[in-house]
mmJSON file of the N, C-alpha and C atoms, coordinates in Angstrom:
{"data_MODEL":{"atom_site":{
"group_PDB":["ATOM","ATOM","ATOM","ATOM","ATOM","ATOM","ATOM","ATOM","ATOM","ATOM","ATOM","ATOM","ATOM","ATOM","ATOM","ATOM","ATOM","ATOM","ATOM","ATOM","ATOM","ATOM","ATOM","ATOM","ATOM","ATOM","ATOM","ATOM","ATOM","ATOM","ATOM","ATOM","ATOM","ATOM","ATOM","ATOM","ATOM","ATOM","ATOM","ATOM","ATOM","ATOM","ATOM","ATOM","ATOM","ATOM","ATOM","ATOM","ATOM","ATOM","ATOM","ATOM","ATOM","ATOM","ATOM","ATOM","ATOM","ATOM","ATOM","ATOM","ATOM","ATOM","ATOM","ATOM","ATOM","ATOM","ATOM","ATOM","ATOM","ATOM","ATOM","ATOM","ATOM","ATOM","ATOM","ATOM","ATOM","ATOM","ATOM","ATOM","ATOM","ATOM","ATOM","ATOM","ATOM","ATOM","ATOM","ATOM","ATOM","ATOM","ATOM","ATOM","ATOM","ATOM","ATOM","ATOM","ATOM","ATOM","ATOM","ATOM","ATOM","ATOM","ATOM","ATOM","ATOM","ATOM","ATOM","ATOM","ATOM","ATOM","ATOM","ATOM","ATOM","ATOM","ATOM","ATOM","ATOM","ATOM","ATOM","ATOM","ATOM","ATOM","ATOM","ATOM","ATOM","ATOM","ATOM","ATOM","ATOM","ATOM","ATOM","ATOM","ATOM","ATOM","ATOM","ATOM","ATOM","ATOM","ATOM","ATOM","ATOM","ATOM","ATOM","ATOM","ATOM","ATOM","ATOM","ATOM","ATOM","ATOM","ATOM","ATOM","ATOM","ATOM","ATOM","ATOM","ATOM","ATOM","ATOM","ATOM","ATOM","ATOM","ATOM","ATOM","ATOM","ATOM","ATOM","ATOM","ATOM","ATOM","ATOM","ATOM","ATOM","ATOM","ATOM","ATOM","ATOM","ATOM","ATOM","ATOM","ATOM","ATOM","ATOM","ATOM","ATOM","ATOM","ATOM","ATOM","ATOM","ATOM","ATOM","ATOM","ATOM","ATOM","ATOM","ATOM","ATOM","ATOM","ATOM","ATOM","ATOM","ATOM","ATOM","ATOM","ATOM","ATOM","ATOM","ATOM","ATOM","ATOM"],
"id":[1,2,3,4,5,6,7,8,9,10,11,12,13,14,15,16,17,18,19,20,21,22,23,24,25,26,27,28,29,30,31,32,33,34,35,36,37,38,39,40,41,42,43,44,45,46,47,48,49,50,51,52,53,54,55,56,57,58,59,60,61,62,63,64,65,66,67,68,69,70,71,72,73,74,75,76,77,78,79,80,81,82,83,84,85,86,87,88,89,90,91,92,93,94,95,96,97,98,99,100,101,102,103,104,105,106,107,108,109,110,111,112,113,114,115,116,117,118,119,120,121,122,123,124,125,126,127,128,129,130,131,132,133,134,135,136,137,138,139,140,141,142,143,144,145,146,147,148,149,150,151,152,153,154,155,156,157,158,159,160,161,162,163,164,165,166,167,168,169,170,171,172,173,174,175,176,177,178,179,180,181,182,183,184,185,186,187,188,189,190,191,192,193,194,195,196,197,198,199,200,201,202,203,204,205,206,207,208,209,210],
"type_symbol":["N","C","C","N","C","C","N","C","C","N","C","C","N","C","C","N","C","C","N","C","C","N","C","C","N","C","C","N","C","C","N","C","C","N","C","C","N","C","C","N","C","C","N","C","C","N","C","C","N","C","C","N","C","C","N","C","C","N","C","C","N","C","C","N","C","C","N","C","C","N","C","C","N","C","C","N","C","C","N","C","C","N","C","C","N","C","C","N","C","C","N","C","C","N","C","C","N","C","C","N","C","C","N","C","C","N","C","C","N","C","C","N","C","C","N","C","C","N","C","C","N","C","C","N","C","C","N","C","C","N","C","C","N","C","C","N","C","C","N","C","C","N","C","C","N","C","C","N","C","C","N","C","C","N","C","C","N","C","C","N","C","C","N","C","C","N","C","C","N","C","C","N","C","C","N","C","C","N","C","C","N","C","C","N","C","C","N","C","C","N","C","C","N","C","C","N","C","C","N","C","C","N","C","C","N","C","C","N","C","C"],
"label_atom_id":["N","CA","C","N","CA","C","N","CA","C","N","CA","C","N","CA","C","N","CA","C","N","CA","C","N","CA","C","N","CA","C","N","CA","C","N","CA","C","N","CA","C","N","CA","C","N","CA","C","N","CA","C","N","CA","C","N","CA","C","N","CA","C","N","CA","C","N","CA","C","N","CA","C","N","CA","C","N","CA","C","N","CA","C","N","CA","C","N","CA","C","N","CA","C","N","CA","C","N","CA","C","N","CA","C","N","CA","C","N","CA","C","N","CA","C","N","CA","C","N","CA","C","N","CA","C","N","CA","C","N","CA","C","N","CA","C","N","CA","C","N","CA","C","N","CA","C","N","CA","C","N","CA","C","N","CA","C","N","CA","C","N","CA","C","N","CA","C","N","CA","C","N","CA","C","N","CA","C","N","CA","C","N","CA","C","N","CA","C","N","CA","C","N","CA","C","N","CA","C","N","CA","C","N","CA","C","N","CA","C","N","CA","C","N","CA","C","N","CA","C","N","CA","C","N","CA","C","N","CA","C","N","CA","C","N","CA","C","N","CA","C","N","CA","C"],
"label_alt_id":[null,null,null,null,null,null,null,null,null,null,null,null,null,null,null,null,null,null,null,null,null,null,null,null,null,null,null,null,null,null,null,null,null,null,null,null,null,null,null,null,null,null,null,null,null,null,null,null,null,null,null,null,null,null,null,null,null,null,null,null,null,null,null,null,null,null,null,null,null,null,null,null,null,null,null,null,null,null,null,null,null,null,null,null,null,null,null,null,null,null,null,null,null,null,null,null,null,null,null,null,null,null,null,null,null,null,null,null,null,null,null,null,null,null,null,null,null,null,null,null,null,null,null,null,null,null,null,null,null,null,null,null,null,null,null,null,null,null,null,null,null,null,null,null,null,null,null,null,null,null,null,null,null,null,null,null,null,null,null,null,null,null,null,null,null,null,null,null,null,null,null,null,null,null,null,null,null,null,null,null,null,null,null,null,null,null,null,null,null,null,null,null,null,null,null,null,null,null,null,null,null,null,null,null,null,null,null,null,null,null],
"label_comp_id":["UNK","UNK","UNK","UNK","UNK","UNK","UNK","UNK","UNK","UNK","UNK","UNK","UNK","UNK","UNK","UNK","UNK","UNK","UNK","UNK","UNK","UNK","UNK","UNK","UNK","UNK","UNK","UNK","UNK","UNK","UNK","UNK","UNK","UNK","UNK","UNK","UNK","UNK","UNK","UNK","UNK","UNK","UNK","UNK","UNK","UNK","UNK","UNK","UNK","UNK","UNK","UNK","UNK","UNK","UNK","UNK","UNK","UNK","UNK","UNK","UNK","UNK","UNK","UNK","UNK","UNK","UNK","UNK","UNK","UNK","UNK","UNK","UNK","UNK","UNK","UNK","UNK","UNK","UNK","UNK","UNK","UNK","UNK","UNK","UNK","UNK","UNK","UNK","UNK","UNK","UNK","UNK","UNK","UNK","UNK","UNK","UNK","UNK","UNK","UNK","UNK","UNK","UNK","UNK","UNK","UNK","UNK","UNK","UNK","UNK","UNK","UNK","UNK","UNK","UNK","UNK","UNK","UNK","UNK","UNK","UNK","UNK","UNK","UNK","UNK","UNK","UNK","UNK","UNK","UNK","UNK","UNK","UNK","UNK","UNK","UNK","UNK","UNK","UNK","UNK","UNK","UNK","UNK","UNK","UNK","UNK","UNK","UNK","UNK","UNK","UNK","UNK","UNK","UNK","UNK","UNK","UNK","UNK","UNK","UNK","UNK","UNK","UNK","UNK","UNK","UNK","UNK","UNK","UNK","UNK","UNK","UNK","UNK","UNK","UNK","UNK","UNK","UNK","UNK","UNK","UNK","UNK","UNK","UNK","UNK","UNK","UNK","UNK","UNK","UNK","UNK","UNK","UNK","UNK","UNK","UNK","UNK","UNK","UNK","UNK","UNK","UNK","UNK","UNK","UNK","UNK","UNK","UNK","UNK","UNK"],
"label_asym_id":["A","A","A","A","A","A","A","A","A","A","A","A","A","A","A","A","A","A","A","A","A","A","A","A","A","A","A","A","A","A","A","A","A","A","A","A","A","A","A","A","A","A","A","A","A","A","A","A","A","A","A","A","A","A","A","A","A","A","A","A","A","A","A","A","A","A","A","A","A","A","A","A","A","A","A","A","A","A","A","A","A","A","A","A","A","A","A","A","A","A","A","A","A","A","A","A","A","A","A","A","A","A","A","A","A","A","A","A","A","A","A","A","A","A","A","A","A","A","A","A","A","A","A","A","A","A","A","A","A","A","A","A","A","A","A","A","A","A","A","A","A","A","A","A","A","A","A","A","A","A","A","A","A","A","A","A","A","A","A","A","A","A","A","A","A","A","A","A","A","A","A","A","A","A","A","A","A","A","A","A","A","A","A","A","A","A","A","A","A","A","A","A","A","A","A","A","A","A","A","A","A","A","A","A","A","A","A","A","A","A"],
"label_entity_id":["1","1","1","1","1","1","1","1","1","1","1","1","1","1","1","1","1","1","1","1","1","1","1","1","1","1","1","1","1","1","1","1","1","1","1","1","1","1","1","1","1","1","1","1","1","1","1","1","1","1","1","1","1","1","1","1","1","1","1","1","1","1","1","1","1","1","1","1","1","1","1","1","1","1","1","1","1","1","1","1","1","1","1","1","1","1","1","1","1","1","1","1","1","1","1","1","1","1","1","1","1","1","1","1","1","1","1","1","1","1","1","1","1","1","1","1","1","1","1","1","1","1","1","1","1","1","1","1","1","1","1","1","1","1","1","1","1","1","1","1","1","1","1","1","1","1","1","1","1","1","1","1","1","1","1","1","1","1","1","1","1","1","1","1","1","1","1","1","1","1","1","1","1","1","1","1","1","1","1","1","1","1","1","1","1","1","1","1","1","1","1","1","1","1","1","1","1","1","1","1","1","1","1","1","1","1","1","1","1","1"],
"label_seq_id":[1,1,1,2,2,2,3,3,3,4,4,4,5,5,5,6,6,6,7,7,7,8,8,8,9,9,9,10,10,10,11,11,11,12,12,12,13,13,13,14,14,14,15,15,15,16,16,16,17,17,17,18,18,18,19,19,19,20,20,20,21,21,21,22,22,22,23,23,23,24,24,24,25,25,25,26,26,26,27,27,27,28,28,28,29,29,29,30,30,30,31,31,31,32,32,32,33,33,33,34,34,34,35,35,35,36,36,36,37,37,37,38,38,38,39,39,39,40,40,40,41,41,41,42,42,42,43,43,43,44,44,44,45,45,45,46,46,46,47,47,47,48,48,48,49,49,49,50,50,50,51,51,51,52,52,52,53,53,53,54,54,54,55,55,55,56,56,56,57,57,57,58,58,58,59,59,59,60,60,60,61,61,61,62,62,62,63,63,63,64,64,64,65,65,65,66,66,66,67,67,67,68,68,68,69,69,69,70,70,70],
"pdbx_PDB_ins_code":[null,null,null,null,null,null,null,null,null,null,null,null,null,null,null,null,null,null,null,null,null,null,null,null,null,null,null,null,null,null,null,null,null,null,null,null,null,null,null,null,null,null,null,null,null,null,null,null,null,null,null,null,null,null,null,null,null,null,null,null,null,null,null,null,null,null,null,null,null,null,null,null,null,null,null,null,null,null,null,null,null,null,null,null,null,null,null,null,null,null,null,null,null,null,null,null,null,null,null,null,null,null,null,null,null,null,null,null,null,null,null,null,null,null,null,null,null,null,null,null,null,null,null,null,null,null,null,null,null,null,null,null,null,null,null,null,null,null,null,null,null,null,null,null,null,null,null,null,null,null,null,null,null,null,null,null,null,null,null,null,null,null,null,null,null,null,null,null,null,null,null,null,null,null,null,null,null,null,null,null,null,null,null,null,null,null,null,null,null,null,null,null,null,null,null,null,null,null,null,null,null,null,null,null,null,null,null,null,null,null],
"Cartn_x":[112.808,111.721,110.531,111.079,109.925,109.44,108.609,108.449,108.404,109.47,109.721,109.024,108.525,107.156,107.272,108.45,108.019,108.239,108.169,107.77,106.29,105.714,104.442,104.951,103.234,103.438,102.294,102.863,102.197,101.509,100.381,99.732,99.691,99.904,99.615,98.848,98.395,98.041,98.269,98.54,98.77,97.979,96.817,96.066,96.674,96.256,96.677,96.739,98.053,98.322,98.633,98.529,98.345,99.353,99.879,101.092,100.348,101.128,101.228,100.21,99.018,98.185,98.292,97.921,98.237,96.829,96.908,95.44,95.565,96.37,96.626,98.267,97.678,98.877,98.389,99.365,98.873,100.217,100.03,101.156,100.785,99.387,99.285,97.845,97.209,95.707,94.926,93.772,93.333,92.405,92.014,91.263,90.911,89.697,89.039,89.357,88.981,89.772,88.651,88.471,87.057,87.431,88.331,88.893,90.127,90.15,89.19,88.66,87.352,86.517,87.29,87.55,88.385,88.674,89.63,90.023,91.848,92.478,94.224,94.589,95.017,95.323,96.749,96.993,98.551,98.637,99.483,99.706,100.006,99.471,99.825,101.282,102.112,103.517,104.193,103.125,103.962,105.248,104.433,105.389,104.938,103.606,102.957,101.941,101.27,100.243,99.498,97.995,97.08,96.134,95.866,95.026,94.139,92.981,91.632,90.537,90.666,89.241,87.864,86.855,85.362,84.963,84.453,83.763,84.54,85.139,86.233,85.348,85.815,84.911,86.095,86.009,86.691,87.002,86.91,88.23,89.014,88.867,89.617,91.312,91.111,92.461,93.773,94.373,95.759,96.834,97.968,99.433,99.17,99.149,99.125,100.314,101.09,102.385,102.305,103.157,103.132,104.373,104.853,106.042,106.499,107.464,107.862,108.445,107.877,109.053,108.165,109.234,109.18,108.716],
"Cartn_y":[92.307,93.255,93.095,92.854,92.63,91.211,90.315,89.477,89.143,88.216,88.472,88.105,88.721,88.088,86.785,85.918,84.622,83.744,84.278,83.492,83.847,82.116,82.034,82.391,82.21,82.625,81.531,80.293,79.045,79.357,78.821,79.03,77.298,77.824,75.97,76.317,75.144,74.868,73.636,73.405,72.875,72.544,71.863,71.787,70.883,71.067,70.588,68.927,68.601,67.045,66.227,67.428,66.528,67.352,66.88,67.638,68.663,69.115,69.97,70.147,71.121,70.799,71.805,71.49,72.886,73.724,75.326,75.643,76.122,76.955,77.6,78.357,78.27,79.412,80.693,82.062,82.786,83.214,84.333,84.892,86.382,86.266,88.017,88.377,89.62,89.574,89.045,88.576,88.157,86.379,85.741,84.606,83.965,83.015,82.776,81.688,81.153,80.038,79.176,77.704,77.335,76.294,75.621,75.448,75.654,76.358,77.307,78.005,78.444,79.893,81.107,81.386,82.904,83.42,84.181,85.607,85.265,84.937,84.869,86.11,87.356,88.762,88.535,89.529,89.982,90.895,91.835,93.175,94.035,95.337,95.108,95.833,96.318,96.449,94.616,93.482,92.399,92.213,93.413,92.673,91.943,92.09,91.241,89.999,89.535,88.451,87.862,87.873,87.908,86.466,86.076,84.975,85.74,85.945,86.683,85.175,84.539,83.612,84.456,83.797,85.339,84.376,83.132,82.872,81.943,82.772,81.583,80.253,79.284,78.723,77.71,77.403,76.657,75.73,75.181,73.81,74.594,75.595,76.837,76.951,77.067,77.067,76.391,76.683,76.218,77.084,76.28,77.356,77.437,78.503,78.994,79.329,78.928,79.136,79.675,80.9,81.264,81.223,80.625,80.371,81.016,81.066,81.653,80.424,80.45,79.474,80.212,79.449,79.532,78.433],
"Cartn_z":[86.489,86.758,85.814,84.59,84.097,83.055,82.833,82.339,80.558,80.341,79.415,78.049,77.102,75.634,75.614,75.626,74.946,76.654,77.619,78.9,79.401,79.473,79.888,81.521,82.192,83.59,84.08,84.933,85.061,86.838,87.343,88.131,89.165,89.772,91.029,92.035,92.592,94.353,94.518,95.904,96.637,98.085,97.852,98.673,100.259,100.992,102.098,102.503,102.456,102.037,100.804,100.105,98.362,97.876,96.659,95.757,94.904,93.964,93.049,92.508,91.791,90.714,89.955,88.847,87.428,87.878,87.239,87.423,86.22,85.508,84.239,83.543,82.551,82.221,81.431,81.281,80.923,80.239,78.939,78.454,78.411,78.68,78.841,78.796,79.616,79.557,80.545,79.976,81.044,81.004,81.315,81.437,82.467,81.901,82.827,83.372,85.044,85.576,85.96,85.609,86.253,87.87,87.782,89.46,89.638,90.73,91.278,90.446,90.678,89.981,90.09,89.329,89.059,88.185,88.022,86.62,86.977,85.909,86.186,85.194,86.021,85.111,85.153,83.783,83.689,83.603,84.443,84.434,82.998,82.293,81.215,81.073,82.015,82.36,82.391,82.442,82.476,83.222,84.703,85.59,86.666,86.718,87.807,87.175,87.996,87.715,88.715,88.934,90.179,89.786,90.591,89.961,91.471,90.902,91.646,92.043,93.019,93.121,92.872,92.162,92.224,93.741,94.349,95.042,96.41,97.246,97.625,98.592,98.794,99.658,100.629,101.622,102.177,101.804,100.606,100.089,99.187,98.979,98.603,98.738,100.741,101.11,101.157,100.012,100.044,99.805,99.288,98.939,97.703,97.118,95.635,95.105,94.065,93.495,91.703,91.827,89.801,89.735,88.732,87.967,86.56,86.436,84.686,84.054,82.97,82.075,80.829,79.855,78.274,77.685],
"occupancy":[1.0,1.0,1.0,1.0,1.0,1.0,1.0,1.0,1.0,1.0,1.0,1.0,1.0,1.0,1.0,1.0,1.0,1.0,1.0,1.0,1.0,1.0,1.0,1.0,1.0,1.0,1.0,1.0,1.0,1.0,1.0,1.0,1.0,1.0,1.0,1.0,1.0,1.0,1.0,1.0,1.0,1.0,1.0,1.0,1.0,1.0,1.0,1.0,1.0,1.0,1.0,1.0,1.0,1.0,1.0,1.0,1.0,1.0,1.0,1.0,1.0,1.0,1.0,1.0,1.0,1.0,1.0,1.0,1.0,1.0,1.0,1.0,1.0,1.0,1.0,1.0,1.0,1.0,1.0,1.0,1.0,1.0,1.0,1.0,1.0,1.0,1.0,1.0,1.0,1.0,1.0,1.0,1.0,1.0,1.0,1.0,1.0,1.0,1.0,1.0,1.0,1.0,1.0,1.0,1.0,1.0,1.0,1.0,1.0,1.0,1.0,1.0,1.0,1.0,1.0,1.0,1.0,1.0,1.0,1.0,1.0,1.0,1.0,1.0,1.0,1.0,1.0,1.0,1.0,1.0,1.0,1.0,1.0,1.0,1.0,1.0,1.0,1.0,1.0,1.0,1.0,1.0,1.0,1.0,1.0,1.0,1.0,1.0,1.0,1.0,1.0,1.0,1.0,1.0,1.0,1.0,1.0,1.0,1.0,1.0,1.0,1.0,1.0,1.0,1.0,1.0,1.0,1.0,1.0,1.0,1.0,1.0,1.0,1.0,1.0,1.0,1.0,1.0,1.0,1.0,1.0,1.0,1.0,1.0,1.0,1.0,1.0,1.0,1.0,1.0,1.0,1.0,1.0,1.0,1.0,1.0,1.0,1.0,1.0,1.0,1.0,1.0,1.0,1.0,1.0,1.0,1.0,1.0,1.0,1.0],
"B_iso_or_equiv":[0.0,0.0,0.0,0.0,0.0,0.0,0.0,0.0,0.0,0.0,0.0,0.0,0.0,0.0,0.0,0.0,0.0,0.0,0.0,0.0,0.0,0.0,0.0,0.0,0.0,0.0,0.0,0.0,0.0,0.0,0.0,0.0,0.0,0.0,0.0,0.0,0.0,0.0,0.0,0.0,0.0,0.0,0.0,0.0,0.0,0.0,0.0,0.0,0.0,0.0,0.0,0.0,0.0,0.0,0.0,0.0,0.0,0.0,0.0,0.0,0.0,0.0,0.0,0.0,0.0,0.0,0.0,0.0,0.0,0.0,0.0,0.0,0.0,0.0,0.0,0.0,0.0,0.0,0.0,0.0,0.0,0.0,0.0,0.0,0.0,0.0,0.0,0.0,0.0,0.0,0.0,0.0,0.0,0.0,0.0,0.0,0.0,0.0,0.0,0.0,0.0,0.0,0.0,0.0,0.0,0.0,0.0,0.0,0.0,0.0,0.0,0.0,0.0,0.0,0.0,0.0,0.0,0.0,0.0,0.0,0.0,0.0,0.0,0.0,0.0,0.0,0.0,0.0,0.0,0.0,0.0,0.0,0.0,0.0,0.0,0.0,0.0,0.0,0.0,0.0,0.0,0.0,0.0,0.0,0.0,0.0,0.0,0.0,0.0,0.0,0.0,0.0,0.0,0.0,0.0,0.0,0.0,0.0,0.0,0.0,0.0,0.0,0.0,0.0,0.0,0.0,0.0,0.0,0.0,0.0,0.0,0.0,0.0,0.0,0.0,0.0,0.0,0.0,0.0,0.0,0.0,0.0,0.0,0.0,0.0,0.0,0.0,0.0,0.0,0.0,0.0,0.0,0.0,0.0,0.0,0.0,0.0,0.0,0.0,0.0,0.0,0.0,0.0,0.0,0.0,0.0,0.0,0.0,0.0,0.0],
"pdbx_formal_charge":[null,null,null,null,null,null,null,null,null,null,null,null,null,null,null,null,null,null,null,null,null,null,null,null,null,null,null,null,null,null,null,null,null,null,null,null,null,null,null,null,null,null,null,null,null,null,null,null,null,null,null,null,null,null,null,null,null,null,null,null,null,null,null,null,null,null,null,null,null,null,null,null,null,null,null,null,null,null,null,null,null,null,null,null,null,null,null,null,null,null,null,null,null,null,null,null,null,null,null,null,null,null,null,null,null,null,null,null,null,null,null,null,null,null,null,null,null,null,null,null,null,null,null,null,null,null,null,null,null,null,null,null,null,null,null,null,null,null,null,null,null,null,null,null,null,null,null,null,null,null,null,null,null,null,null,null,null,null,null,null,null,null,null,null,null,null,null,null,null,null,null,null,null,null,null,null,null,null,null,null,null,null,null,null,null,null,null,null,null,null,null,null,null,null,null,null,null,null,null,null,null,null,null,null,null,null,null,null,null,null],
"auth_seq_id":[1,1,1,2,2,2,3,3,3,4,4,4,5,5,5,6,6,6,7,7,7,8,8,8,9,9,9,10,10,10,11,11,11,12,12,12,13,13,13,14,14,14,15,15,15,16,16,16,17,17,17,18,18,18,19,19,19,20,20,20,21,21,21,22,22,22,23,23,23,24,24,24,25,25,25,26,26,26,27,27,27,28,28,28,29,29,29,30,30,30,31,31,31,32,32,32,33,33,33,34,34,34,35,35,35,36,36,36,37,37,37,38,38,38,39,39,39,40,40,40,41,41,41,42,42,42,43,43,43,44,44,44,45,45,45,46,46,46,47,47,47,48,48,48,49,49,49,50,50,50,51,51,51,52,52,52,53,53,53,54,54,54,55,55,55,56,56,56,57,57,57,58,58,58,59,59,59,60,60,60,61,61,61,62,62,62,63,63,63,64,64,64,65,65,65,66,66,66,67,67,67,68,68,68,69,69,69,70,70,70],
"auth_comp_id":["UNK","UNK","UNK","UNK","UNK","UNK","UNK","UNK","UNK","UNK","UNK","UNK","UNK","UNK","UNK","UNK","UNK","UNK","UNK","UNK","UNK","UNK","UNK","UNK","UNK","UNK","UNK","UNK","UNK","UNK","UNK","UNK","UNK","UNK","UNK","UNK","UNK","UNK","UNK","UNK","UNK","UNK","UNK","UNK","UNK","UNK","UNK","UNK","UNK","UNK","UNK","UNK","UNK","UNK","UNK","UNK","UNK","UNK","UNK","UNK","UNK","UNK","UNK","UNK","UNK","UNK","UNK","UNK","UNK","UNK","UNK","UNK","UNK","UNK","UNK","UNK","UNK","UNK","UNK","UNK","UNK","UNK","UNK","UNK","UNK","UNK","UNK","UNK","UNK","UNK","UNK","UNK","UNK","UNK","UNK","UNK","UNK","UNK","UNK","UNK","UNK","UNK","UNK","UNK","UNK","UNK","UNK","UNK","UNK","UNK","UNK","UNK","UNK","UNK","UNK","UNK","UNK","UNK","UNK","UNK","UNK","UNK","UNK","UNK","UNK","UNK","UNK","UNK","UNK","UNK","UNK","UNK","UNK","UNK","UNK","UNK","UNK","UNK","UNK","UNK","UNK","UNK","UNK","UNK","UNK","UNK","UNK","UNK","UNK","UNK","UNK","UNK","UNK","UNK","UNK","UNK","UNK","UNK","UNK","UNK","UNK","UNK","UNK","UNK","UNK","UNK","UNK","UNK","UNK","UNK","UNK","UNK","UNK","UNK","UNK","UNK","UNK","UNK","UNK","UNK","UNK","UNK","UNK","UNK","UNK","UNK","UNK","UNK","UNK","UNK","UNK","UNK","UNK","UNK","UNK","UNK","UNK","UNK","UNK","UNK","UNK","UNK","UNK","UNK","UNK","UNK","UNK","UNK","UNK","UNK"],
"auth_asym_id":["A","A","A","A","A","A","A","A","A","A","A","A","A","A","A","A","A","A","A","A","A","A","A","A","A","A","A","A","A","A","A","A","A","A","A","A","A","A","A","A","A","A","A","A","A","A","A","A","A","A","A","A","A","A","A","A","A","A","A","A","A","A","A","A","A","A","A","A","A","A","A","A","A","A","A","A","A","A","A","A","A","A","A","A","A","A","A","A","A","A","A","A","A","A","A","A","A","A","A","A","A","A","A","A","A","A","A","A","A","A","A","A","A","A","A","A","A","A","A","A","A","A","A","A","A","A","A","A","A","A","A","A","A","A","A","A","A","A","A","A","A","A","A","A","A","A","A","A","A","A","A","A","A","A","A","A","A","A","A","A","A","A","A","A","A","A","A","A","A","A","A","A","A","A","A","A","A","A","A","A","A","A","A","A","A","A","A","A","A","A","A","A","A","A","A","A","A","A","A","A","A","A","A","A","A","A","A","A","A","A"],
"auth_atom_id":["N","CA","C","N","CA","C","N","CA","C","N","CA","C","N","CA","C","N","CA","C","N","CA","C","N","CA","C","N","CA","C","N","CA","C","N","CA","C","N","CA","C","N","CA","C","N","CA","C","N","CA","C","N","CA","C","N","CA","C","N","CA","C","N","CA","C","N","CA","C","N","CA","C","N","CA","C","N","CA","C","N","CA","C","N","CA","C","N","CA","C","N","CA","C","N","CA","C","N","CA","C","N","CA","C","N","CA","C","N","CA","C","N","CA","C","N","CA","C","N","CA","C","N","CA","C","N","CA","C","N","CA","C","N","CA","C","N","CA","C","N","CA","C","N","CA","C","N","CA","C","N","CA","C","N","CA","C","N","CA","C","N","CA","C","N","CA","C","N","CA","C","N","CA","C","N","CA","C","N","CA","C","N","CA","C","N","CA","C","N","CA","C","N","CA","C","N","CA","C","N","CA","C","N","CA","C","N","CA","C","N","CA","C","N","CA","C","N","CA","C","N","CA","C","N","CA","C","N","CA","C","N","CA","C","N","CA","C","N","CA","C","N","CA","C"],
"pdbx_PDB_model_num":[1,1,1,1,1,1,1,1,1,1,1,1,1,1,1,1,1,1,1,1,1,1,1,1,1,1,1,1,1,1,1,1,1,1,1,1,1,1,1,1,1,1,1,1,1,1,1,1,1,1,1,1,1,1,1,1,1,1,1,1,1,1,1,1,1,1,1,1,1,1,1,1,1,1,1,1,1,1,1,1,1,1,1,1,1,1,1,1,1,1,1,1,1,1,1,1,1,1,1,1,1,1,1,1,1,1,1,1,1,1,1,1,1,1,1,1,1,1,1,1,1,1,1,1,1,1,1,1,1,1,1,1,1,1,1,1,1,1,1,1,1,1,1,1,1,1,1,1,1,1,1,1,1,1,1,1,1,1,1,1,1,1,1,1,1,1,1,1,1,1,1,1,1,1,1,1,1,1,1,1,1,1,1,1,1,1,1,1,1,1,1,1,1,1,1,1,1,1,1,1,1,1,1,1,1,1,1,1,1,1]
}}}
């Protein structure tokens, strides 16, 4: 339920046809993302985590994946 202090929280896409790509990681708070353009928040209950695009644009669309590890 809830995410644990010494686990980061890792961010992907997966654009259409192509593998895996990193976008960020976060351990808590908030920062800024430059591709995609966006904000990657952490809930400050540290149980959620949003990665917000500010400008979406159509090469935009893919599968977005967040992960936990340590």
């Amino acid at each position: 339920p809830n995410i644990q202090t010494n686990e980061y929280i890792y961010w992907y896409r997966q654009l259409p046809g192509q593998g895996l790509t990193f976008i960020a990681l976060i351990i808590k708070g908030s920062k800024a993302v430059s591709e995609p353009a966006g904000t990657l928040l952490v809930g400050a209950e540290r149980r959620s985590s949003v990665l917000q695009l500010s400008q979406t644009r159509r090469r935009d669309a893919a599968v977005y994946y967040c992960a936990l590890g340590a």
